[in-house]
C-alpha positions in Angstrom: 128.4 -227.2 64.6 125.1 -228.2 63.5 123.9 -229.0 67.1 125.2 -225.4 68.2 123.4 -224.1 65.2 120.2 -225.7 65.5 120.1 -224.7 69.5 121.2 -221.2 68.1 117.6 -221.4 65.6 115.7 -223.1 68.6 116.4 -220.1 71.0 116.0 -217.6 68.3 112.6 -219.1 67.7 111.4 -219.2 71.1 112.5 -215.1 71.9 110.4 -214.6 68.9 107.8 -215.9 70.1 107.6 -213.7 73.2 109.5 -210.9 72.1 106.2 -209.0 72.8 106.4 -209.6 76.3 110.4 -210.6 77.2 111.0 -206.7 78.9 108.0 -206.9 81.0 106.6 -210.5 81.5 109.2 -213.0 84.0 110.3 -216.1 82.2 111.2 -219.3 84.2 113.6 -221.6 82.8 115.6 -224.8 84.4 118.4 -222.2 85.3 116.1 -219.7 87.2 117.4 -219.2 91.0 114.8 -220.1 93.0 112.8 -222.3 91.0 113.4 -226.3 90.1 112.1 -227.8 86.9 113.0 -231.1 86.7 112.0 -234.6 85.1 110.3 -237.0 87.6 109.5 -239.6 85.0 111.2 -241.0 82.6 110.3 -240.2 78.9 106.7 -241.7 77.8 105.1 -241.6 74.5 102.4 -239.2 74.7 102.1 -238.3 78.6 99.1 -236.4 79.7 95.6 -235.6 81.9 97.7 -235.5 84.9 95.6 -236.0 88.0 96.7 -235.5 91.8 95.1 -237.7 93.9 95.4 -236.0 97.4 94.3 -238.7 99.2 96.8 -241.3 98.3 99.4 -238.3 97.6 100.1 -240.0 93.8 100.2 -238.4 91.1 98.3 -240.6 87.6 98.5 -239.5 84.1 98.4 -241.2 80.6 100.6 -242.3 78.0 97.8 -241.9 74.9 99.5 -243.5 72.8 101.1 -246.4 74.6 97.0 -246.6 75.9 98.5 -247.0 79.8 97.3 -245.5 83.0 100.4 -244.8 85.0 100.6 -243.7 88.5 103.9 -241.6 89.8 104.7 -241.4 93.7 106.6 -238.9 93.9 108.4 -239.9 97.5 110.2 -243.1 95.9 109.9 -241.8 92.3 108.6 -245.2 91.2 105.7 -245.5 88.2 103.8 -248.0 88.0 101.4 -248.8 85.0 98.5 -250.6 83.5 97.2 -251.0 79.7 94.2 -250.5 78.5 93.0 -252.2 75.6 89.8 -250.4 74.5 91.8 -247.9 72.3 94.1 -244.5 73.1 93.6 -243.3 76.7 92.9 -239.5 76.9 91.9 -239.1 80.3 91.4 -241.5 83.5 90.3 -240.0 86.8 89.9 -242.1 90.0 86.7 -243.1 91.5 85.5 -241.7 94.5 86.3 -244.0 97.7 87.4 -246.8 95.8 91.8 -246.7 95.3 91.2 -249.5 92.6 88.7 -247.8 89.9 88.8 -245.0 87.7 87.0 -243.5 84.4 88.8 -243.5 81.8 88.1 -241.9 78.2 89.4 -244.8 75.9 88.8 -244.7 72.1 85.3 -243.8 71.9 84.2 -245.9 74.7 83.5 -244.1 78.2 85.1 -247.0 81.1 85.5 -248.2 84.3 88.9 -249.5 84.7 90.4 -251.7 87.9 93.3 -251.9 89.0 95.5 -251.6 92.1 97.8 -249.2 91.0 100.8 -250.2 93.7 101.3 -253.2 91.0 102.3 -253.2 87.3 99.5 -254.8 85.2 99.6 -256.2 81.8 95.9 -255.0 80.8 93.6 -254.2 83.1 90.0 -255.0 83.6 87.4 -252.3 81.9 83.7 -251.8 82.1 82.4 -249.8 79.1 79.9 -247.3 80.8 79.2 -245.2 77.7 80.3 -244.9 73.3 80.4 -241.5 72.5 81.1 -240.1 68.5 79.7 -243.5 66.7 79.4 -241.4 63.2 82.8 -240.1 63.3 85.5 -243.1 62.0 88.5 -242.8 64.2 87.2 -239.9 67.0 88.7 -240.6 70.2 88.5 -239.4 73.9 91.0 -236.4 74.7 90.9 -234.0 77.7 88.4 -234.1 81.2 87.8 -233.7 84.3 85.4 -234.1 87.1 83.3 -231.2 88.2 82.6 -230.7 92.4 79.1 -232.7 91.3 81.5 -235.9 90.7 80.4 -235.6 87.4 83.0 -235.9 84.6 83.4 -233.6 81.9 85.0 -234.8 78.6 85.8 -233.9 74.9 86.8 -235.9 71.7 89.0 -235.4 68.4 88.4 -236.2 65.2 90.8 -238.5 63.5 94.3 -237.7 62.5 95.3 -238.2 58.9 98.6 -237.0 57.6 99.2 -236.0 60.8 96.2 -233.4 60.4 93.3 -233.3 63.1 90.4 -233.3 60.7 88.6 -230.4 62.2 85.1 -230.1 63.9 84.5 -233.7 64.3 84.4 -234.1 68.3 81.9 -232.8 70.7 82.6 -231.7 75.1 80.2 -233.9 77.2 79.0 -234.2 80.8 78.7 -237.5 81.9 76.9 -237.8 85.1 75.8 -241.6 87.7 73.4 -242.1 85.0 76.4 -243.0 82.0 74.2 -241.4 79.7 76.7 -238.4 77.7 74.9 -235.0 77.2 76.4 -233.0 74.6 77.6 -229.0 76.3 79.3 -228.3 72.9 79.3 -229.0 69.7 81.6 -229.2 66.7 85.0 -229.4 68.2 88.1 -229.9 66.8 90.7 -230.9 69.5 88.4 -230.9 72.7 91.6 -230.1 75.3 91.9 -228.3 78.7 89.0 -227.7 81.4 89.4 -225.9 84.7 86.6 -224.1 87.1 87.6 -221.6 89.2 86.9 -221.5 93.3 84.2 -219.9 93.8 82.7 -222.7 91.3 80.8 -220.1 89.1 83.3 -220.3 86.4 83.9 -222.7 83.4 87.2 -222.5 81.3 87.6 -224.6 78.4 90.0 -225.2 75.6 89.6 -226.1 71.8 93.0 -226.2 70.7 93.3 -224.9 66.9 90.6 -221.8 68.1 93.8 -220.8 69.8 91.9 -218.9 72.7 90.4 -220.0 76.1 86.8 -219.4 76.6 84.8 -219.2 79.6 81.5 -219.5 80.4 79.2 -218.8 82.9 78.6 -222.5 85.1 75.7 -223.0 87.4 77.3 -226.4 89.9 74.2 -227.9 90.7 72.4 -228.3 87.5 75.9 -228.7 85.6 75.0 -226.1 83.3 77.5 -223.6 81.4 76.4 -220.4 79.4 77.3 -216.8 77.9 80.4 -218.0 76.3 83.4 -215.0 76.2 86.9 -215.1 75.1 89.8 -214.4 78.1 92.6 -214.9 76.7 93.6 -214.9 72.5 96.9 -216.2 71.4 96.7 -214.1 68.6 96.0 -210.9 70.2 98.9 -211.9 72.5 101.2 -212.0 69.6 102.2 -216.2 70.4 102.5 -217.3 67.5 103.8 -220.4 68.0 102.3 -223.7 69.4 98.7 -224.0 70.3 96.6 -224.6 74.1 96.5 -227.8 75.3 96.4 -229.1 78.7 95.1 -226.6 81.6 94.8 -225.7 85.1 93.5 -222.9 87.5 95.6 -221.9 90.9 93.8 -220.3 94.2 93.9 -216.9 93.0 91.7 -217.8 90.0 94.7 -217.6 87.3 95.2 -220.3 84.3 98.2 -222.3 84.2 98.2 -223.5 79.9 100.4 -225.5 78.4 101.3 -225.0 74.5 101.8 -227.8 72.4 104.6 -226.9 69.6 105.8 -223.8 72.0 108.0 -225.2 74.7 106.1 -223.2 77.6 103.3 -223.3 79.7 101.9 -219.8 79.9 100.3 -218.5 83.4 97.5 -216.0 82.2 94.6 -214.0 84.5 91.7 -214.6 82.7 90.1 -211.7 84.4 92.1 -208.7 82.4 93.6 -211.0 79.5 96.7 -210.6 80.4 99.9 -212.7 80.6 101.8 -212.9 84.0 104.4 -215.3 83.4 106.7 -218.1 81.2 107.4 -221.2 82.1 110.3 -222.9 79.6 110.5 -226.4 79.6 113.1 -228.8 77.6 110.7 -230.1 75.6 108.8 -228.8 72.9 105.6 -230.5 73.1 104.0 -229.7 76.4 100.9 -231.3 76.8 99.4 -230.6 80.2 99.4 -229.4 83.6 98.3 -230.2 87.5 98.8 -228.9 90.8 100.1 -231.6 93.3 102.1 -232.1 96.3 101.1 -231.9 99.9 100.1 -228.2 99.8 99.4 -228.0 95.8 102.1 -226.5 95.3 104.3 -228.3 93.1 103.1 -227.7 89.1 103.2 -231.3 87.3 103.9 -231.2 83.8 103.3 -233.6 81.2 105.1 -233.9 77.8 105.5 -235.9 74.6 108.0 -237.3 72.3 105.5 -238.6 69.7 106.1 -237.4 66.5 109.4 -235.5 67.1 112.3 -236.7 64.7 115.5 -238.6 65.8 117.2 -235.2 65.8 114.5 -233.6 67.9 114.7 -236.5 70.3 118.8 -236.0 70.4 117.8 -232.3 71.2 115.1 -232.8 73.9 116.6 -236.1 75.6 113.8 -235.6 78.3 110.6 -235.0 76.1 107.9 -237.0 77.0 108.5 -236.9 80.9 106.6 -235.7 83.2 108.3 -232.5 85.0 107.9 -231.3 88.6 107.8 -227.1 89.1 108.4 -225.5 92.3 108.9 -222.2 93.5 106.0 -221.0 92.0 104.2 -219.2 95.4 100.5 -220.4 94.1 98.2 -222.9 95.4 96.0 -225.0 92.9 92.8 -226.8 94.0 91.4 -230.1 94.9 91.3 -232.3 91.7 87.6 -234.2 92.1 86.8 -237.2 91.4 84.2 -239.2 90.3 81.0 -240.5 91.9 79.9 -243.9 90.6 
């Protein structure tokens, strides 16, 4: 009875949260003809930053938590993984032309990690490139990406105390061949998802507890963003649950975001501010999101079990996996990477 009544609350909950938009706006759940969302992984810590290497067709993400690189092939369904001891791991990204590097955001410190991911690896070597957030006890590397410069762009958090983000203690950086980690913006609380669009003249960016996704003008040569707007408001949208986290951008120049706390990923077009679809996964805390597969069409999604009670755990058996969702009829784009 109280499983059935607590599933009862959960689903309550969730129509709540989208009873704005339930009549108009399609919602895509596990039992959705025509689609597949399924668990490709098995449940990590604190999966996230997925990345889709199209060369190798693999998939790599992060357990933050667990501080591992992981890599998923998706044709055997093996993982294979490698810790890294500098601190959490919020991002790693492969190196351009070289399978067996990567930069990865660990702790504060900005790294060059080796490994050859077909092998499990106990801790792997690292190369410290750059320290970011010295004067803030217990920041640490979150979200980034690589722009189509091979530059990577990355943010920070501050540190988490009673299970509070003390707020506006990160900064975003670009980090270019020359290591050195230019400040783009600055305070941030939880520095999260990133995306440009492709026609490359577009920056999105994410600061989770703002609860919005801005967007700024981005010139590709000089790496330069400006003219900041809002494009999409969780409040003005009536979500009131969850916050951004994770993002991605598809062909057609819409936003794939995934909400921590909300059980969804939320496809948005940033152009008019409005919300196109609902994706419903079976976890509650969905951390990120990346196009993959042959044709980039397959939506990875990352999730996390930290933090959730045994009872929460009981009721989302697969939180913290990594999910695979198809059927979607979008295309994302080529995930760069970086240029040493």
């Amino acid at each position: 009875m109280f499983d059935i009544l607590n599933l009862f609350l959960n689903l309550t909950l969730i129509s709540t949260i989208f009873a704005h938009s339930s009549k108009n706006i399609p919602e895509i759940n596990e039992n959705t003809p025509g689609f597949t969302i399924k668990a490709v992984t098995k449940p990590f810590g604190l999966s996230e930053g997925p990345h889709w290497d199209h060369g190798s067709q693999k998939l790599f993400f992060v357990d933050i938590i667990n501080q591992l690189l992981c890599r998923l092939d998706p044709t055997s369904g093996s993982v294979t993984h490698t810790y890294i001891e500098n601190g959490p791991v919020g991002v790693a990204i492969p190196v351009e032309d070289d399978p067996n590097k990567f930069v990865a955001g660990s702790g504060i410190d900005f790294t060059v990690v080796t490994w050859d991911s077909e092998f499990n690896l106990t801790k792997s070597s690292t190369q410290v490139l750059a320290i970011v957030d010295k004067e803030h006890k217990g920041n640490r590397w979150n979200d980034g990406k690589v722009d189509s410069s091979g530059r990577f762009w990355g943010g920070t958090m501050g540190a988490e105390i009673n299970g509070e983000v003390q707020p506006n203690q990160g900064s975003f950086y670009r980090i270019g061949k020359d290591f050195v980690p230019h400040v783009e913006i600055s305070p941030v609380s939880i520095s999260n998802g990133l995306a440009w669009n492709k026609e490359d003249d577009t920056f999105y960016y994410i600061d989770s507890p703002t609860r919005k996704i801005a967007a700024y003008d981005y010139e590709p040569l000089s790496g330069t963003i400006s003219n900041k707007r809002i494009v999409f408001d969780f409040e003005k949208n009536n979500i009131t649950e969850g916050v951004p986290d994770g993002m991605t951008i598809d062909t057609d120049g819409n936003l794939w975001i995934a909400v921590f706390n909300g059980h969804v990923v939320l496809n948005v077009n940033p152009k008019t501010g409005k919300l196109i679809r609902i994706i419903r996964l079976p976890a509650k805390r969905v951390t990120s999101v990346a196009f993959g597969g042959p044709n980039l069409q397959k939506l990875y999604v990352t999730t996390s079990s930290y933090g959730l009670s045994e009872e929460e755990k009981k009721q989302q058996p697969k939180a913290g996996s990594v999910f695979e969702v198809t059927g979607l009829g979008v295309n994302g784009l080529l995930a760069n990477s970086f240029q040493l």
